[in-house]
C-alpha positions as YAML, in Angstrom:
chain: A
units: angstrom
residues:
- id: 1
  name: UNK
  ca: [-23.32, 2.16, 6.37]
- id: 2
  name: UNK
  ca: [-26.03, 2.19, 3.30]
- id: 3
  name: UNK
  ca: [-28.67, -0.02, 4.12]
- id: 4
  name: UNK
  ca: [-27.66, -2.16, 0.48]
- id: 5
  name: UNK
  ca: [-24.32, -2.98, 1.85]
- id: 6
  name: UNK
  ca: [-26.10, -4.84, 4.92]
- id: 7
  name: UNK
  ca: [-26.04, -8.69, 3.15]
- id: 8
  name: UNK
  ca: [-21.66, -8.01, 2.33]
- id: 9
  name: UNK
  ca: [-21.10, -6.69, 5.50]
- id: 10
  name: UNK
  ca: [-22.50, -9.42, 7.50]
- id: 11
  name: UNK
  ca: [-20.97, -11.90, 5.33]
- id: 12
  name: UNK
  ca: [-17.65, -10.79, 5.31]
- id: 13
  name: UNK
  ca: [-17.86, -10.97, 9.66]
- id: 14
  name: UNK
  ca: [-19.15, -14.38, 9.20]
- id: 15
  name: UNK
  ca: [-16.50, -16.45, 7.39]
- id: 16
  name: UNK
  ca: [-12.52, -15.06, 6.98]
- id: 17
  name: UNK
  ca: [-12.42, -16.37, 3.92]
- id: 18
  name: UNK
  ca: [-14.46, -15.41, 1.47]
- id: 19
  name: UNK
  ca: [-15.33, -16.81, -1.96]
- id: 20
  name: UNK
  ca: [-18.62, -15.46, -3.17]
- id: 21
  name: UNK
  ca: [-19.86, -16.36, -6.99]
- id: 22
  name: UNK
  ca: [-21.58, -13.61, -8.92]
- id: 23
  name: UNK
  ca: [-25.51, -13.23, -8.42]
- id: 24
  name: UNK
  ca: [-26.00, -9.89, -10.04]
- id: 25
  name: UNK
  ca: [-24.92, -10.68, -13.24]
- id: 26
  name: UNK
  ca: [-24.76, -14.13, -14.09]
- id: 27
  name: UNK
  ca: [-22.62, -14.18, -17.23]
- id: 28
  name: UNK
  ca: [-18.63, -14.21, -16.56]
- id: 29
  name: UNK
  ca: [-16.49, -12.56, -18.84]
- id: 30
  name: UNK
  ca: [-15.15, -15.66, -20.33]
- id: 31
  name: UNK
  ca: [-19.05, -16.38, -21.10]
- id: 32
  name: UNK
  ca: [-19.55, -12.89, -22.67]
- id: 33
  name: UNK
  ca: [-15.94, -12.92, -24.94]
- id: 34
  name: UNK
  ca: [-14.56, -9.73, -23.02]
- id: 35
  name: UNK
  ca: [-10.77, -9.90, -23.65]
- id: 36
  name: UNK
  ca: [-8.90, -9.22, -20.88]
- id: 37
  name: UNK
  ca: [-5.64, -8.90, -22.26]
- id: 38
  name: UNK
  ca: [-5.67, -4.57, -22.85]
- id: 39
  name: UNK
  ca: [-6.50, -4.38, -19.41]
- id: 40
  name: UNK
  ca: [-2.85, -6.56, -18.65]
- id: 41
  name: UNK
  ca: [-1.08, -4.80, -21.35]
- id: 42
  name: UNK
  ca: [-2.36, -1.49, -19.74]
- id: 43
  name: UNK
  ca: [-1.75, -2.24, -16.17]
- id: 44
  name: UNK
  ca: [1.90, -3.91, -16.98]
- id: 45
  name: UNK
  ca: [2.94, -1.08, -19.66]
- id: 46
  name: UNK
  ca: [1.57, 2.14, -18.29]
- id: 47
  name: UNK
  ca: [1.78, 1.58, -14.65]
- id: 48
  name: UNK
  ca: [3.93, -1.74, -12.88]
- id: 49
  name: UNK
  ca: [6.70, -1.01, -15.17]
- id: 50
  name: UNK
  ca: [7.14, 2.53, -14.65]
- id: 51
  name: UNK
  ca: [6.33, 2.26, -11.27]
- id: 52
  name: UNK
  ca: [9.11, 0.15, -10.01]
- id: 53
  name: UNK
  ca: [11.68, 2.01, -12.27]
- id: 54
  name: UNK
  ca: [10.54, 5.48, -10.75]
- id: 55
  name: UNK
  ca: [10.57, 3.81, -6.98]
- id: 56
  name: UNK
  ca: [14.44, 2.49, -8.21]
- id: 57
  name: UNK
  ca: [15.16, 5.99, -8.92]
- id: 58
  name: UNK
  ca: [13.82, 7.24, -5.82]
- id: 59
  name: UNK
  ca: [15.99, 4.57, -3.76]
- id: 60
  name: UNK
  ca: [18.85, 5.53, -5.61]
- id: 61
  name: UNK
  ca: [19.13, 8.90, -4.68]
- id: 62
  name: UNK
  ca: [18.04, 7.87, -0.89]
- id: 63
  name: UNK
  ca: [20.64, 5.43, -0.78]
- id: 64
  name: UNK
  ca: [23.75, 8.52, -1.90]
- id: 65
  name: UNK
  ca: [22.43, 10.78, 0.25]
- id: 66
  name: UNK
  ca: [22.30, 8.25, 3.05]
- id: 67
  name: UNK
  ca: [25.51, 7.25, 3.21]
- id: 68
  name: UNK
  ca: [26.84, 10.89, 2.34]
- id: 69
  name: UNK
  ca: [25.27, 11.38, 5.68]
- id: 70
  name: UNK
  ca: [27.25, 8.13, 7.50]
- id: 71
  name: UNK
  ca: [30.38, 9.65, 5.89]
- id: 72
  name: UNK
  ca: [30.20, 13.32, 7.03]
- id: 73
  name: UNK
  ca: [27.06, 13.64, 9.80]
- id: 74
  name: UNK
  ca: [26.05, 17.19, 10.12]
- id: 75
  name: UNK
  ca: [22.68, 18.81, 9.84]
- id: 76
  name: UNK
  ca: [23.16, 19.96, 6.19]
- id: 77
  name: UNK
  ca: [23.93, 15.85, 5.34]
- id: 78
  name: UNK
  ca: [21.20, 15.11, 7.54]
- id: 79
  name: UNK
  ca: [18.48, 17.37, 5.98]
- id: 80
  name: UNK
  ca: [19.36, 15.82, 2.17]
- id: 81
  name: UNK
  ca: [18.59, 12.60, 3.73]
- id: 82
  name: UNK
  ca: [15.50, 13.34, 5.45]
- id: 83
  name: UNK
  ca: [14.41, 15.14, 1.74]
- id: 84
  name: UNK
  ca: [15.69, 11.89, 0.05]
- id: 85
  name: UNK
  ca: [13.36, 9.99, 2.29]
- id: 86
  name: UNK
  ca: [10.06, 11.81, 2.49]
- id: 87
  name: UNK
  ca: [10.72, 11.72, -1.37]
- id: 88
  name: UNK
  ca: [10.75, 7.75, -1.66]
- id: 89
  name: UNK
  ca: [8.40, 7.32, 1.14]
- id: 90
  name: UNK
  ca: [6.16, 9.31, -1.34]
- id: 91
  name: UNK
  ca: [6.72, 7.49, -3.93]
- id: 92
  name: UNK
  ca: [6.23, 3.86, -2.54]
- id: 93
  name: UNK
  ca: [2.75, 4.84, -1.42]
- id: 94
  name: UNK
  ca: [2.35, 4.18, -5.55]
- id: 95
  name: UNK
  ca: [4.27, 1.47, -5.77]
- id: 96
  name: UNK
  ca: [3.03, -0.37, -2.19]
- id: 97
  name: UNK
  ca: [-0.61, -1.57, -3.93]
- id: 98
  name: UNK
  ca: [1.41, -4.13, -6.41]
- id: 99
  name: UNK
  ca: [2.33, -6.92, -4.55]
- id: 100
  name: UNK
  ca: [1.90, -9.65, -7.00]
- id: 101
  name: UNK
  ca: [3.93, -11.34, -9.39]
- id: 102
  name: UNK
  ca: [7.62, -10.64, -8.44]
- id: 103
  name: UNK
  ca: [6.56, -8.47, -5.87]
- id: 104
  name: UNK
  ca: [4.83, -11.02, -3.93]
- id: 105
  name: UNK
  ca: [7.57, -13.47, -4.38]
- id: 106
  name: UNK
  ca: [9.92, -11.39, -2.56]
- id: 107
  name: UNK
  ca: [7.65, -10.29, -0.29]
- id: 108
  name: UNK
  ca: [8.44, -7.14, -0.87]
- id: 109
  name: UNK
  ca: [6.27, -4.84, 1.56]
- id: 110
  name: UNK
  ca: [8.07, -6.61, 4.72]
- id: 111
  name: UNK
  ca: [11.57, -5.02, 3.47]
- id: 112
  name: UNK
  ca: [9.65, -1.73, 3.00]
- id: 113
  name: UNK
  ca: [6.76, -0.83, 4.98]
- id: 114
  name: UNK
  ca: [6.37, -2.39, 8.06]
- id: 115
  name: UNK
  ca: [4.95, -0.38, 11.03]
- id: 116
  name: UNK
  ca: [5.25, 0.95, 13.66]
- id: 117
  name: UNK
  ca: [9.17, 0.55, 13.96]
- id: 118
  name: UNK
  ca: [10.40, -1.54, 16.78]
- id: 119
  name: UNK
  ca: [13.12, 0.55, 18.15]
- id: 120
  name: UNK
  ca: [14.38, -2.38, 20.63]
- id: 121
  name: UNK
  ca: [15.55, -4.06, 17.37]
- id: 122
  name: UNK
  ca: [16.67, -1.52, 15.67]
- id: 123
  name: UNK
  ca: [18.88, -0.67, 18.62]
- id: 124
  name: UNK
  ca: [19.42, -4.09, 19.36]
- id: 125
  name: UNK
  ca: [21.23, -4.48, 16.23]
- id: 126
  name: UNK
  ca: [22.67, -1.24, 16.40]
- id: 127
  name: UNK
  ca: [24.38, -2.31, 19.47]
- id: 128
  name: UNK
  ca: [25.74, -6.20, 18.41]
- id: 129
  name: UNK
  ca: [26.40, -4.85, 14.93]
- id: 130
  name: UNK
  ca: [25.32, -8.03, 13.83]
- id: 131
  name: UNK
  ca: [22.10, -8.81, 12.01]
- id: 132
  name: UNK
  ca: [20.34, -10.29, 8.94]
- id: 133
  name: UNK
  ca: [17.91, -7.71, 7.21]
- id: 134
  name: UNK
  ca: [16.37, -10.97, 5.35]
- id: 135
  name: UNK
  ca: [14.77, -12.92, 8.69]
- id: 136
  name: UNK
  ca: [11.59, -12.45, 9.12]
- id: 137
  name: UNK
  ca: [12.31, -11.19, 12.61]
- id: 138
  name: UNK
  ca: [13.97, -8.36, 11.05]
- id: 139
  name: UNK
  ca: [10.83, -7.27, 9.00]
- id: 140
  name: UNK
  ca: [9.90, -4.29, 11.53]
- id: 141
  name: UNK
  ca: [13.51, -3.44, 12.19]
- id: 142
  name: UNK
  ca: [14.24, -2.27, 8.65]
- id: 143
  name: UNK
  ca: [12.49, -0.11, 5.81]
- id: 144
  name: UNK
  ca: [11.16, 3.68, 5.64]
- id: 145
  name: UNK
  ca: [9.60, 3.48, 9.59]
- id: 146
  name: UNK
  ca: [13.16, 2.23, 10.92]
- id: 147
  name: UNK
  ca: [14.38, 5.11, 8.28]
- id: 148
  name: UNK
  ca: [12.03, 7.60, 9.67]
- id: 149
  name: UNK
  ca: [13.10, 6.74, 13.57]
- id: 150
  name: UNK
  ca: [16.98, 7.00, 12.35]
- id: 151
  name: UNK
  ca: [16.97, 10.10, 10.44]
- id: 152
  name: UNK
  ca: [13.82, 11.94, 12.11]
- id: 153
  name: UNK
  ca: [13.37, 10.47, 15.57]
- id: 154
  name: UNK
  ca: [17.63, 10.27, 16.79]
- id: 155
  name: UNK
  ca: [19.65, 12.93, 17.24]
- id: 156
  name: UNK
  ca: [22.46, 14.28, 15.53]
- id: 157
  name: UNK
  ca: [25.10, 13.38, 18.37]
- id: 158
  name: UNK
  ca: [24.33, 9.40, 17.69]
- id: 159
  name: UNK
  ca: [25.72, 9.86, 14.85]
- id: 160
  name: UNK
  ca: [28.99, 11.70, 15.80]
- id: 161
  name: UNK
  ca: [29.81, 11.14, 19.74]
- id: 162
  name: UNK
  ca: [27.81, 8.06, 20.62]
- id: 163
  name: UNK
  ca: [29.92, 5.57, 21.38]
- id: 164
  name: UNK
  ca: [27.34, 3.53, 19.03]
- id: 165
  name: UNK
  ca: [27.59, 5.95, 16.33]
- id: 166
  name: UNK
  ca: [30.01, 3.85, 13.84]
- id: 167
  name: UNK
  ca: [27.26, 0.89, 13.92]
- id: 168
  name: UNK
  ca: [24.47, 3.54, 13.89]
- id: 169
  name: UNK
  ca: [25.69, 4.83, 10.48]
- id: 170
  name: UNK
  ca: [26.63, 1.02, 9.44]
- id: 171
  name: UNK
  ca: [23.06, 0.42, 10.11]
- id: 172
  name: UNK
  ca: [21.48, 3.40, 8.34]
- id: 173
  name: UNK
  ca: [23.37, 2.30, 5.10]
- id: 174
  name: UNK
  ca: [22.54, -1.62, 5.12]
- id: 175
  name: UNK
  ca: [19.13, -0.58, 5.78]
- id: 176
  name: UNK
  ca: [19.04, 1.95, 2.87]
- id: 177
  name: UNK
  ca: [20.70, -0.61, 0.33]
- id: 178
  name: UNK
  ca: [18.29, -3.78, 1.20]
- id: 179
  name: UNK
  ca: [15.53, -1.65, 0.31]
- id: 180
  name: UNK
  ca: [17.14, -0.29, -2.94]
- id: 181
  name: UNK
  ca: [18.02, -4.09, -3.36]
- id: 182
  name: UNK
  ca: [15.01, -5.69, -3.64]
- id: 183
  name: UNK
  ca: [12.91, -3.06, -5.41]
- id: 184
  name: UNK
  ca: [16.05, -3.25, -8.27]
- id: 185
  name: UNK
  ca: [15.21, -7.40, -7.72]
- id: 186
  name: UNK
  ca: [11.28, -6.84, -8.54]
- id: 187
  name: UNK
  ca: [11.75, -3.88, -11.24]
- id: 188
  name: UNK
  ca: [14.13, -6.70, -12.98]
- id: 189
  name: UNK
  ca: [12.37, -9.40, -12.65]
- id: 190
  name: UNK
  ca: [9.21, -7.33, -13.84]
- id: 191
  name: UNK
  ca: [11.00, -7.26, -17.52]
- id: 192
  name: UNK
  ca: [10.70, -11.36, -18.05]
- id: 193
  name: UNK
  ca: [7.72, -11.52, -15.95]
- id: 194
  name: UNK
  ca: [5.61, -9.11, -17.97]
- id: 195
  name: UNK
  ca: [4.95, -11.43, -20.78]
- id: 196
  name: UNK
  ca: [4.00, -13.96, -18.22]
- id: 197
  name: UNK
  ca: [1.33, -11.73, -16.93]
- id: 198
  name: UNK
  ca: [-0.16, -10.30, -20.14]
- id: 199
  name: UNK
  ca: [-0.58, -13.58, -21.46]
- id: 200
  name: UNK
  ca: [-2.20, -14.96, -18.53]
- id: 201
  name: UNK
  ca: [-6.39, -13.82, -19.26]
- id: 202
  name: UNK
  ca: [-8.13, -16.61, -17.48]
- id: 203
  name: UNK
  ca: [-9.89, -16.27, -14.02]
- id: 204
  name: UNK
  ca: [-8.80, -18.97, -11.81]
- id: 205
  name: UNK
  ca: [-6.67, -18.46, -8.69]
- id: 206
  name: UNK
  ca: [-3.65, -18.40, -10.71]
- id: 207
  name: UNK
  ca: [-4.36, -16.25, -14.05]
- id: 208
  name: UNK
  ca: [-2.99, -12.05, -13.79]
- id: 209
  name: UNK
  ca: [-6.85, -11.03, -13.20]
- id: 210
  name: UNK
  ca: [-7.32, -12.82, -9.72]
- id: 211
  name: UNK
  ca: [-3.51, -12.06, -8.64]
- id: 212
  name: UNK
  ca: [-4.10, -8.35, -9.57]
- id: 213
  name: UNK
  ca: [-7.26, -8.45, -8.20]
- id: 214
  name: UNK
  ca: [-6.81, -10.12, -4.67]
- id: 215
  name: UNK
  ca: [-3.84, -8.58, -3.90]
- id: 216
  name: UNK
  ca: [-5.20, -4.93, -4.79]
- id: 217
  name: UNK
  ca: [-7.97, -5.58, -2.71]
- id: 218
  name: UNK
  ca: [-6.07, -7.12, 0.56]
- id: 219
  name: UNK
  ca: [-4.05, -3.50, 0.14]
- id: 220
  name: UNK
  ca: [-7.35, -1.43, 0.22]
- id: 221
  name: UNK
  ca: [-8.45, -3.11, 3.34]
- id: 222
  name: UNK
  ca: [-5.63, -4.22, 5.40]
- id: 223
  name: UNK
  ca: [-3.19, -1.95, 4.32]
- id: 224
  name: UNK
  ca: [-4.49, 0.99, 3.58]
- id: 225
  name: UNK
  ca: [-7.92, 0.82, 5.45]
- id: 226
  name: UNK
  ca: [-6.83, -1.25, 8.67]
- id: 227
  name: UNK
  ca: [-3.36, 0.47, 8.89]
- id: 228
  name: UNK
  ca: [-3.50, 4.01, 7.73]
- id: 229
  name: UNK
  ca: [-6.16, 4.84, 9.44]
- id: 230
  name: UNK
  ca: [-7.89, 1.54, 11.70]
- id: 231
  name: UNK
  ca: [-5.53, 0.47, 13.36]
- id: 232
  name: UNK
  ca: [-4.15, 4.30, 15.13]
- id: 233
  name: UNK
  ca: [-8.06, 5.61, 15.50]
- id: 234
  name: UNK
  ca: [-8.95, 2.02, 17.49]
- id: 235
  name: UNK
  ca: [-12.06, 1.41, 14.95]
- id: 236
  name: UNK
  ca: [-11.75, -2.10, 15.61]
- id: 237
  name: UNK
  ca: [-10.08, -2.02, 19.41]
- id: 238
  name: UNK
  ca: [-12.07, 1.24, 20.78]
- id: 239
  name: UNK
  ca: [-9.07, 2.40, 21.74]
- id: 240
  name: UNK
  ca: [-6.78, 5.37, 19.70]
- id: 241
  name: UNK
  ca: [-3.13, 4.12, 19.35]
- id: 242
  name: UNK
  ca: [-1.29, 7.08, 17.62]
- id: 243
  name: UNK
  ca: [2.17, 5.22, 18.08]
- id: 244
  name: UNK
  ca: [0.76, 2.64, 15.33]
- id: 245
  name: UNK
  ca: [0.43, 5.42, 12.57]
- id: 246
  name: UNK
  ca: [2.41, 5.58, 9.58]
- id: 247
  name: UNK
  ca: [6.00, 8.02, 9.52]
- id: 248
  name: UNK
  ca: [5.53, 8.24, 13.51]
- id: 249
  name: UNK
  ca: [8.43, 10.33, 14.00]
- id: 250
  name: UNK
  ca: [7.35, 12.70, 10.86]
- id: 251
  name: UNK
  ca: [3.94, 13.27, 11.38]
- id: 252
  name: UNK
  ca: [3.67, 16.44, 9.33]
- id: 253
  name: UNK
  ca: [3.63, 13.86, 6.46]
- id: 254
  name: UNK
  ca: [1.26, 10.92, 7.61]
- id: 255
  name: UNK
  ca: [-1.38, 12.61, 6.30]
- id: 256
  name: UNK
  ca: [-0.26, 13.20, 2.93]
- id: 257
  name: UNK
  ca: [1.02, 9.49, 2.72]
- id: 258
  name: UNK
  ca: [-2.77, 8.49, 3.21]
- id: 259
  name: UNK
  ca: [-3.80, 11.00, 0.73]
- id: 260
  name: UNK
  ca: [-1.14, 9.52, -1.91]
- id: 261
  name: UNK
  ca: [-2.00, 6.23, -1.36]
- id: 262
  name: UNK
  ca: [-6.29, 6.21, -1.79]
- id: 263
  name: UNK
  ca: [-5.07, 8.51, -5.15]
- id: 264
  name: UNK
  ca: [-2.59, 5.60, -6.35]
- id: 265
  name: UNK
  ca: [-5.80, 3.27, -5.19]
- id: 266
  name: UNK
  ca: [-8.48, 5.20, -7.30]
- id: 267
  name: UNK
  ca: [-6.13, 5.86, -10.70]
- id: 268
  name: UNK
  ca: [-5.31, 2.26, -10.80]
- id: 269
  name: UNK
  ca: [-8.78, 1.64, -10.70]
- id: 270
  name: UNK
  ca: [-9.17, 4.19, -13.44]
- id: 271
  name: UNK
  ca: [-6.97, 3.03, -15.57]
- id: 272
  name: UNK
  ca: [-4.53, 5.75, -15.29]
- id: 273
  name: UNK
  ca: [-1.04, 6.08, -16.41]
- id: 274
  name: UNK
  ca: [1.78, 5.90, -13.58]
- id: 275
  name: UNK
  ca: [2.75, 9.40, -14.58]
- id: 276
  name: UNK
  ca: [-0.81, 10.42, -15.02]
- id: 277
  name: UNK
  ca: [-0.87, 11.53, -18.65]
- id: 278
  name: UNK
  ca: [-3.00, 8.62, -20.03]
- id: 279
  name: UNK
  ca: [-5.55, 6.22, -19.46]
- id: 280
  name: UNK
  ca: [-6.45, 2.86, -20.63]
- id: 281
  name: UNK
  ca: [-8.32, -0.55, -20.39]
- id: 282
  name: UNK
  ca: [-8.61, -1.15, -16.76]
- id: 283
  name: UNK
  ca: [-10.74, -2.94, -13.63]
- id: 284
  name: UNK
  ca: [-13.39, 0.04, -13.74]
- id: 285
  name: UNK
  ca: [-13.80, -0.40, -17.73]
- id: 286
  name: UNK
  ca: [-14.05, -3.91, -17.42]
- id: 287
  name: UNK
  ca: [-16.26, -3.60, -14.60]
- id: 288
  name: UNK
  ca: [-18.63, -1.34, -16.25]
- id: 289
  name: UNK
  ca: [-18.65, -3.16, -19.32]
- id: 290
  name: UNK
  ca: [-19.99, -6.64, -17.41]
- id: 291
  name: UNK
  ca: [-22.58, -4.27, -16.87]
- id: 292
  name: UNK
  ca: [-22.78, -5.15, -12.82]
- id: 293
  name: UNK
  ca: [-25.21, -2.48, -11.33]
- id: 294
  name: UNK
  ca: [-26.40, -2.21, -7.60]
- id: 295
  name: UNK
  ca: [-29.88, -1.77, -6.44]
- id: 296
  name: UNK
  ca: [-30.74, 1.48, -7.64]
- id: 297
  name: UNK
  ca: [-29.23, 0.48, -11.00]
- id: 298
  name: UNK
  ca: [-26.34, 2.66, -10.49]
- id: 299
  name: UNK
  ca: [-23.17, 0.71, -12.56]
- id: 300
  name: UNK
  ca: [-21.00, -0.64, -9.73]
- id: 301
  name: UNK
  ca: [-18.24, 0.74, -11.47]
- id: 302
  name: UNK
  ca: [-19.43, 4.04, -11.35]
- id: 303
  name: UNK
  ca: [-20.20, 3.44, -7.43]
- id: 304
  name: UNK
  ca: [-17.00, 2.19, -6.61]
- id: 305
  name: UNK
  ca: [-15.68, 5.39, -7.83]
- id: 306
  name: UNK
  ca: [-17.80, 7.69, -5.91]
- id: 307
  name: UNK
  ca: [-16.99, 5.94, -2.91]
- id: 308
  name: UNK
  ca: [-13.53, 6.31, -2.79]
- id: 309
  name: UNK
  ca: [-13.68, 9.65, -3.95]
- id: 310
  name: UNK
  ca: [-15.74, 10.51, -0.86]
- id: 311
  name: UNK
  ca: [-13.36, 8.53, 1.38]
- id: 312
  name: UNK
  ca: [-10.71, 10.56, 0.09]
- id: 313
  name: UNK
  ca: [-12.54, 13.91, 0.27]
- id: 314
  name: UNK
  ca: [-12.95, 12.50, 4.15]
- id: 315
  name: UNK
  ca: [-9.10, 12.17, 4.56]
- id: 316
  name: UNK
  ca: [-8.55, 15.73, 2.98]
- id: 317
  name: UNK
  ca: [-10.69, 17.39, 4.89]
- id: 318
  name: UNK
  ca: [-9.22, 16.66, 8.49]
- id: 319
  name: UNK
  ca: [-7.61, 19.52, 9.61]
- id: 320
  name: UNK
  ca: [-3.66, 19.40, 10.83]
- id: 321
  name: UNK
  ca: [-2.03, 16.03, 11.25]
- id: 322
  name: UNK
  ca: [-3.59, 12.36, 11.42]
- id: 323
  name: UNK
  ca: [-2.20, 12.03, 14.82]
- id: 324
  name: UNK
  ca: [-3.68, 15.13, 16.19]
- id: 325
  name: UNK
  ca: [-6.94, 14.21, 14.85]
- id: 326
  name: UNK
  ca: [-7.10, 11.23, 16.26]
- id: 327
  name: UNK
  ca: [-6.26, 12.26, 19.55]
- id: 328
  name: UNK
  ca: [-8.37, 15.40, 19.43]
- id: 329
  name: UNK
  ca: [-11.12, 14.79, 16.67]
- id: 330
  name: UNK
  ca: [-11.24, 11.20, 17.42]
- id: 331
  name: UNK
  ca: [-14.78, 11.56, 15.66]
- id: 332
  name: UNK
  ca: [-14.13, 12.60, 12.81]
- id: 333
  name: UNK
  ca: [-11.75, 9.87, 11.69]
- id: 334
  name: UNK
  ca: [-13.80, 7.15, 12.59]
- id: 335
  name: UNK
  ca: [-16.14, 8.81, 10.27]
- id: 336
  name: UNK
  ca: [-13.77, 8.74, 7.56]
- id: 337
  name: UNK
  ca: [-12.76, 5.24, 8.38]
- id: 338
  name: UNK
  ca: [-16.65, 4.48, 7.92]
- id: 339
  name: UNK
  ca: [-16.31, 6.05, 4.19]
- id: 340
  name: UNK
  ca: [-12.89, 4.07, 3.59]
- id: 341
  name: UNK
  ca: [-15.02, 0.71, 4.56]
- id: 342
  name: UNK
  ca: [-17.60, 1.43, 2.50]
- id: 343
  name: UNK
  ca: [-15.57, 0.74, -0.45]
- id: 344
  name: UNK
  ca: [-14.49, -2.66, 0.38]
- id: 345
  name: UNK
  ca: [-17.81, -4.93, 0.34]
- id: 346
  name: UNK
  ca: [-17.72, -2.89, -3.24]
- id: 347
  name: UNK
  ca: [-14.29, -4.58, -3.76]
- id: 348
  name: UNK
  ca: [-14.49, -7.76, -2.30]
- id: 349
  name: UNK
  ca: [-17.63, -9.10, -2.99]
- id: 350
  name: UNK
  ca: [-19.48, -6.98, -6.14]
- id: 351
  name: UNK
  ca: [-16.26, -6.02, -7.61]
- id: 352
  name: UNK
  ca: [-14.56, -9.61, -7.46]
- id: 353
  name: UNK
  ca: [-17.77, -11.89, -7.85]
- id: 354
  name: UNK
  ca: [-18.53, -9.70, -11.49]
- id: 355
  name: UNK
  ca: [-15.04, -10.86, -13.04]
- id: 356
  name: UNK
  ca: [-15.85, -14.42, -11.72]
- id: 357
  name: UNK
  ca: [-12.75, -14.41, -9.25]
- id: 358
  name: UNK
  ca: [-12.90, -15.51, -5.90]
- id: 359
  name: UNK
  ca: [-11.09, -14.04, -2.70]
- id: 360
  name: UNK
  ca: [-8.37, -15.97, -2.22]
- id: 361
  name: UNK
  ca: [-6.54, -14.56, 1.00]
- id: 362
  name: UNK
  ca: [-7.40, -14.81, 4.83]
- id: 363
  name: UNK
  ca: [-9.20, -11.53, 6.59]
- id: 364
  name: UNK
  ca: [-7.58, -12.13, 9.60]
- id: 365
  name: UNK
  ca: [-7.68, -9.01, 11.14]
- id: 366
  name: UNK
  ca: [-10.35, -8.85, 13.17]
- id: 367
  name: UNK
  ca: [-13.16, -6.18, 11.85]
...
C-alpha cells in the first residue's frame, strides 16, 4: 500500500463507522456554488433509468426460457436457459452498484445476488414445496447463485425422473419470476422517484449525493472488493474458500462477472452513459472540479481513476478462471485484491469528505 494511504487505512481499522470531514480542501460545494443537479439529471437519465429497463428485459427473456425449460426439460430447453442466465447475470453486474432509492427500499440485492447458494434450502424447499421467496431466510435460497446451482450444477434427470422433479421445475419458475418481479417493482418505481432524486442537491444523510454516494461506495468494498474477490482468496481469513466465489457452478464466467462489474464501477464514476455512447456531469467531474488533490498534487479525481484502472488491469490479467487462481496462484490474487483496496480509502475518506458527505453505513466486515 502507498505510503500516503497510511493515515485512511489505519483509520478505517480503528472505528466501523466512519464519518471523516474534509481537510484537504476546506470549502464544500454548497460553499463554492457547484450545482449538483447535472450530475442527478445525468446519473438518473443516462444510466439508473436505462439500467433497470435493460436488466427488465434481460429477466424477461430468462423468465420464457425458464419455464419453456419446466414445460419440456431436455438439453436443447436447458441450454436456452443457461444462455438466458449468463445473459442477465451479465447484465446485473451493471445494475447491482444502485442500491438506493427504490432499490434500497426493496432491498433488492437479497432477491438477486446473494452468495454462495445454500443448497440445503434450496432443496429443502424443493422437497416441502412450500416456501416464501420474501423471508429473509430465503435470501440465499433464491436469485442467479440458486439459478446457477439449478440450471448448471443439477442434472438433467431432476428435472424429468426425480421423483422431486415437478417441485424442482415449480421452484426454478417462482425463483425466476420473484427476480423479474422486483426489478419490474424498482424500474417502476424509478419513473416517480426520479424527480425526487434530481431535485434533491443538498449533502446531508438524506439528499441524492450522500445516498448515491454511500451506497456506491459500500458496493466497491463489500460487494465487489470483499466478495468478488476477498472473501474466496481468504485476504481477510488467510484461508482460500473457492466455494464462496461468485457463479460457483459456472466458473468459466466468474471471472468475467468481476471484470463487468469494476467496468460498471469505473464508467459510473466517469460519467458514462448505460449504453456507453455518452458522457456527462458525474462524481469524477465534480470531484475534480472541488479541486481535491493528494500529496503529490495529483487531482484525486484523476487518482481514483488510475487506481481502478490498475485494479482492473490486475483482474484481467489472471490467467484461466478465478477459482483456479486462487487455488493455484493464490499470490497473485491477493495482489490484485491489494490494487482493488487501494481504491477504497480513495472512496471513502478523500472521495466522500471533498463533497462534504459523511459515511453513513457500518464496515462490519472485518478487514
Amino acid at each position: 500500500m502507498k505510503k500516503w494511504y497510511l493515515t485512511a487505512a489505519i483509520l478505517m481499522m480503528v472505528s466501523t463507522t466512519i464519518s471523516i470531514s474534509c481537510k484537504k480542501n476546506k470549502n464544500s460545494p454548497s460553499d463554492n456554488g457547484m450545482d449538483r443537479k447535472p450530475m442527478l439529471e445525468n446519473y438518473a437519465n443516462n444510466y439508473i433509468v436505462p439500467a433497470y429497463a435493460d436488466m427488465v428485459q434481460q429477466l424477461s427473456i430468462l423468465k420464457t426460457s425458464v419455464e419453456a425449460f419446466a414445460a419440456n426439460p431436455d438439453a436443447t430447453t436447458q441450454g436456452a436457459a443457461q444462455t438466458a442466465w449468463r445473459s442477465a447475470y451479465i447484465t446485473w453486474q451493471k445494475v447491482d452498484l444502485l442500491e438506493f432509492g427504490p432499490a434500497f427500499d426493496k432491498s433488492l440485492r437479497t432477491y438477486m445476488n446473494i452468495y454462495p447458494v445454500t443448497v440445503s434450502k434450496v432443496e429443502g424447499n424443493i422437497s416441502s414445496g412450500s416456501y416464501d421467496l420474501e423471508t429473509f431466510g430465503s435470501k440465499d435460497a433464491q436469485g442467479f447463485p440458486a439459478l446457477d446451482y439449478l440450471l448448471n450444477g443439477t442434472v438433467l434427470d431432476k428435472y424429468t425422473t426425480d421423483p422431486q422433479a415437478a417441485n424442482r421445475k415449480q421452484y426454478l419458475v417462482a425463483v425466476a419470476s420473484k427476480m423479474l418481479q422486483k426489478v419490474t417493482e424498482v424500474r417502476d418505481e424509478w419513473d416517480s422517484y426520479k424527480n425526487t432524486f434530481i431535485s434533491s442537491t443538498a449533502t446531508d444523510a438524506g439528499s441524492s449525493l450522500s445516498q448515491m454516494a454511500n451506497n456506491y461506495v459500500l458496493y466497491y468494498e463489500r460487494y465487489f472488493r470483499g466478495g468478488k474477490i476477498g472473501l474466496p482468496v481468504g485476504a481477510m481469513s488467510g484461508v482460500a474458500k473457492v466455494d464462496l466465489t461468485e457463479a460457483y457452478y459456472t466458473q468459466d464466467l466468474t471471472k468475467e462477472l468481476a471484470i463487468t462489474a469494476l467496468n460498471s464501477v469505473i464508467n459510473f464514476y466517469s460519467g458514462k452513459s448505460y449504453d456507453g455512447t455518452s458522457t456527462g456531469e458525474c462524481m469524477k467531474s465534480y470531484l475534480a472540479a472541488i479541486g481535491t488533490k493528494d500529496d503529490n498534487g495529483t487531482l484525486m479525481a484523476d487518482l481514483i481513476t488510475q487506481e481502478m484502472n490498475e485494479a482492473l488491469s490486475g483482474i484481467q490479467n489472471l490467467n484461466g478462471t478465478l477459482q483456479d487462481n486462487i487455488q493455484n496462484n493464490r499470490t497473485a490474487v491477493l495482489n490484485t485484491y491489494e490494487q482493488i483496496q487501494e481504491v477504497v480509502p480513495l472512496l471513502k475518506v478523500d472521495m466522500v469528505s471533498a463533497f462534504s458527505i459523511s459515511i453513513t453505513y457500518t464496515d462490519n466486515d472485518g478487514d
